[in-house]
N, C-alpha and C positions, 0 to 999 in steps of 0.2 A: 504493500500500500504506500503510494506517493504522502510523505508528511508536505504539509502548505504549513509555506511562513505568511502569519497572518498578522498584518498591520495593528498595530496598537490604534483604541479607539479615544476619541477627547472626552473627556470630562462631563457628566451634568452638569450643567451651570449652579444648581440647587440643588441642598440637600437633599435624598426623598422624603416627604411629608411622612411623620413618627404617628401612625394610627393604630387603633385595637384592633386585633385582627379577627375577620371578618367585617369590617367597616369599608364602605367605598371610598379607594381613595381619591383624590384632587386631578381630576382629570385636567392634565396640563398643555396637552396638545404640543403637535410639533407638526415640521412642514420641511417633507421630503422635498430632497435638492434634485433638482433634473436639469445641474449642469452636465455637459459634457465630461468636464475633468470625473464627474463620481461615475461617469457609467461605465461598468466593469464588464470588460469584453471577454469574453470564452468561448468553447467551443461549439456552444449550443444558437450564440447572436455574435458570432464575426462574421458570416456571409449577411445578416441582416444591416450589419453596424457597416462595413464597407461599401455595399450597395447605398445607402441612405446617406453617408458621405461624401460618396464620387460627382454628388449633382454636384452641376447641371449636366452628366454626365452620364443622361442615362438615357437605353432605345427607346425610352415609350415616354409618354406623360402621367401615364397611371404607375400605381402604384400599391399593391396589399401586402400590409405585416400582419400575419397569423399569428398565435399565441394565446395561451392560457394566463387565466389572470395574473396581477403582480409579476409578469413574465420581460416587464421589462418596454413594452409597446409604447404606453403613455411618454416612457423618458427617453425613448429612439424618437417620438414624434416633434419632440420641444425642442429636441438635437437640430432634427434635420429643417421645423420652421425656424429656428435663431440661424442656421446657414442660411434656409433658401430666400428669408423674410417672408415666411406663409401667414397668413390669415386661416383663425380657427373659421370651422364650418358647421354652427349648430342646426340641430334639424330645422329650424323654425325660418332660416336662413335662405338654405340652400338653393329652394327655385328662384328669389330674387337675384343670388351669387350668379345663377345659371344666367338668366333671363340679363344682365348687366354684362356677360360675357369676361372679356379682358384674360390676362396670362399672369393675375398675381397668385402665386402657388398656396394652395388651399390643402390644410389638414382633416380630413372627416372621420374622427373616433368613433370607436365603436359602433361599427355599418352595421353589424347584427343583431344589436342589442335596444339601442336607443330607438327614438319614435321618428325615424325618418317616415318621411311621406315616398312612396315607392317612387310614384312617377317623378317627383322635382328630384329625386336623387338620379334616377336615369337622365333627363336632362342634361343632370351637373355632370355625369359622366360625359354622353355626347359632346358636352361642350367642349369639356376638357379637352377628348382627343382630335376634335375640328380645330380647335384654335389651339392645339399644345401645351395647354394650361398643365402645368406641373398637381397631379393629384394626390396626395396620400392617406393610404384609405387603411384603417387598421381594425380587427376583425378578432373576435376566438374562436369563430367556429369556420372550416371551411367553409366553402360558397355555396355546395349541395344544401348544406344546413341552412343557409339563411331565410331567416322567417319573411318571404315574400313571394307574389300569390303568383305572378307570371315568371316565364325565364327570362324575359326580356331585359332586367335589370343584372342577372344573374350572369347573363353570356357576354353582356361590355363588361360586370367584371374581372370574367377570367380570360377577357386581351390585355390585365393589369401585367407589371412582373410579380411575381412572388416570392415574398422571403418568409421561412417561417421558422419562428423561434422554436428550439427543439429542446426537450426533457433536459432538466440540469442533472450533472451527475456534482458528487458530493465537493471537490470543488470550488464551484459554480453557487452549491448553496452558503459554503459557507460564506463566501464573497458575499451574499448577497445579506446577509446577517449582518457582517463588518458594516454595511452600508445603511442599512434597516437602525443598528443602533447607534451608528454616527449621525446620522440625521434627529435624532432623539436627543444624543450629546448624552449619552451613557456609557459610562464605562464597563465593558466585560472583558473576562477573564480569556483570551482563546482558548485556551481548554475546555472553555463552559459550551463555546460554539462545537469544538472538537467531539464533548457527550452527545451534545444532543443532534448532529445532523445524521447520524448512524442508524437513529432510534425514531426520526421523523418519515412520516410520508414523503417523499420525494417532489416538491412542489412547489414553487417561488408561491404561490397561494398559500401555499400551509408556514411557509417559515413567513408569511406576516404577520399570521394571527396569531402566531408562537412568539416571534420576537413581541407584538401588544399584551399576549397573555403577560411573557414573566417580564415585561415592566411595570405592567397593575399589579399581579401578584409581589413584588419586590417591593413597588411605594406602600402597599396594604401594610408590608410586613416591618418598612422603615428599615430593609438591608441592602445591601447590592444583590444585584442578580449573580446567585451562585446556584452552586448544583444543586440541592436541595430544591431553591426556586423551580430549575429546568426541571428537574424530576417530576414536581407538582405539576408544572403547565402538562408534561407528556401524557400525566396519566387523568388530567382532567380531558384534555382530548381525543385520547382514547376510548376514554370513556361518552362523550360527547357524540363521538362516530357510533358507539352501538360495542363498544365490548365491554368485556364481563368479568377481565381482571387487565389489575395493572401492567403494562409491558415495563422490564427492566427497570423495577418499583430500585428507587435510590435514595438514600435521606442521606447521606454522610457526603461534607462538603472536602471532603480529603481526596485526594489524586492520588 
């Protein structure tokens, strides 16, 4: 097994709030950075991350990133609008975007999920590739899946290119932890990351709600996040999905 040297993380600014435990603690909020410098490239998004770089360098004007959630889509897409200078495209948007024409390159998150109107997003495509308007279009489910009633919409988008963000291996996750709790401004242990990606689902999804769990779990308790903590988030989720004992139950914060 490859060991990963894992960056030292900075500091909470604040102490964590000293509560009873069981008490909620002081939800403090934080706000994930989607500069370029944090987005950490691996083997699963470097054909996604290079493609989405090389514009205005690319054969088509369309564009789809595939991906499962917390996979990374949202902050390749704020990469590539602070290069191309894109304008978001909310649904509520899109057929006047169409209907005004013009080649300023336009972001459309989540094509699958969100309440696009079917026909002004066909439009917005059309227009795109008549007038070469730079389009990127970012998605979690392929194009077969997408909930709309004709193919019409469905067959301009698969003239897009395709990049799709593919399963992290471990890694990839732990990267993505380093970054999960730098943006937080917490300090963990690499080792704490080291227990617990072995013993998670494999999922940029599941180490978000892992990294939220044992930060609430950790301000509740007024400690840092150590293994203990990690221990309790695993088997709280475990349990949460439908099992029926704890996987790799841990209470002792020793290495």
């Amino acid at each position: 097994m490859t060991r990963v040297s894992i960056p030292a993380l900075p500091t909470r600014t604040t102490e964590p709030a000293r509560v009873e435990r069981g008490q909620l603690p002081l939800e403090l909020g934080h706000t994930p950075s989607h500069a370029e410098a944090d987005f950490m490239v691996g083997e699963g998004n470097k054909l996604a991350y290079a493609h989405l770089t090389a514009f205005p360098k690319w054969p088509g004007p369309l564009t789809l990133v595939i991906g499962p959630a917390s996979s990374g889509k949202s902050h390749l897409g704020r990469i590539w609008s602070e290069r191309a200078g894109a304008s978001a495209a909310p649904p509520g948007e899109i057929e006047a975007m169409a209907q005004a024409g013009g080649q300023v390159p336009l972001l459309v998150e989540d094509v699958d999920r969100l309440d696009y109107d079917e026909a002004a997003l066909f439009h917005l495509l059309n227009q795109s590739m008549r007038d070469r308007r730079p389009l990127l279009l970012t998605a979690r489910q392929a194009i077969a899946n997408w909930p709309y009633r004709t193919d019409d919409l469905k067959s301009r988008a698969r003239l897009a290119t395709h990049v799709v963000l593919a399963s992290t291996d471990d890694i990839e996750l732990s990267q993505i932890f380093v970054k999960l709790f730098g943006d937080r401004q917490v300090a963990v242990d690499p080792r704490i990351i080291g227990y617990i990606v072995p013993r998670m689902e494999r999922s940029p999804e599941e180490a978000v709600v892992l990294a939220e769990m044992m930060d609430r779990l950790a301000l509740a308790r007024g400690t840092a996040i150590n293994r203990a903590v990690a221990a309790e988030a695993l088997a709280l989720r475990y349990a949460q999905r439908g099992g029926d004992a704890q996987p790799h139950p841990e209470e002792s914060d020793d290495e």
